[in-house]
N, C-alpha and C positions, 0 to 999 in steps of 0.2 A: 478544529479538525473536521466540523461537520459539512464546512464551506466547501472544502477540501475534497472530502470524501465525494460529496455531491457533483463536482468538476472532476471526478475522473471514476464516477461510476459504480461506484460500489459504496457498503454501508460502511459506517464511522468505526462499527467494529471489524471490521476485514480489515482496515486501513489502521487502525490500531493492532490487530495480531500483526500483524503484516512487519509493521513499526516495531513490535516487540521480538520479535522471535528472526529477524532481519541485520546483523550488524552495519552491512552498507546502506542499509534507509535513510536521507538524508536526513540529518538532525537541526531541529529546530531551532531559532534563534528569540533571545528574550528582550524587548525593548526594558532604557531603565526605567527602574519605580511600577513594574506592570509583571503580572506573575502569571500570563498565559503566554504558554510557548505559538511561536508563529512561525511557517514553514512559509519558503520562498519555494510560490507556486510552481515557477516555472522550473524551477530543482527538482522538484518530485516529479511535476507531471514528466521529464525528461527522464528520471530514475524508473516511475512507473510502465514508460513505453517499450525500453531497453530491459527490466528486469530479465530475470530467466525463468522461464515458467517451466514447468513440470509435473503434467498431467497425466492423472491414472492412465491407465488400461480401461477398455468398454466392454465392458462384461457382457452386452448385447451382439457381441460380433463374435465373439468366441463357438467355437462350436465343441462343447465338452461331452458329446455321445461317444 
């Protein structure tokens, strides 16, 4: 995941909350006999570009006088 992370910009934990709290997050596949999940890069990086973002409000531009 760290590799992962690192190729699309953000830290291992973003990409893990991301991963958990996300249903459509691509899911990871396990080679046999090997107990670490491995994500086909170009799946995420493809899911990560298309996601749907949705960002606060800027509380600097407001004018609450």
């Amino acid at each position: 995941m760290s590799t992962l992370a690192t190729e699309l910009g953000v830290s291992r934990q973003a990409l893990h909350t991301w991963r958990r709290t996300h249903d459509d997050f691509p899911q990871p596949q396990r080679q046999p006999g090997s107990t670490r999940d491995q994500w086909d890069v170009e799946e995420v990086r493809r899911y990560w570009q298309n996601r749907d973002l949705r960002p606060g409000s800027r509380t600097d531009l407001r004018d609450d006088e």
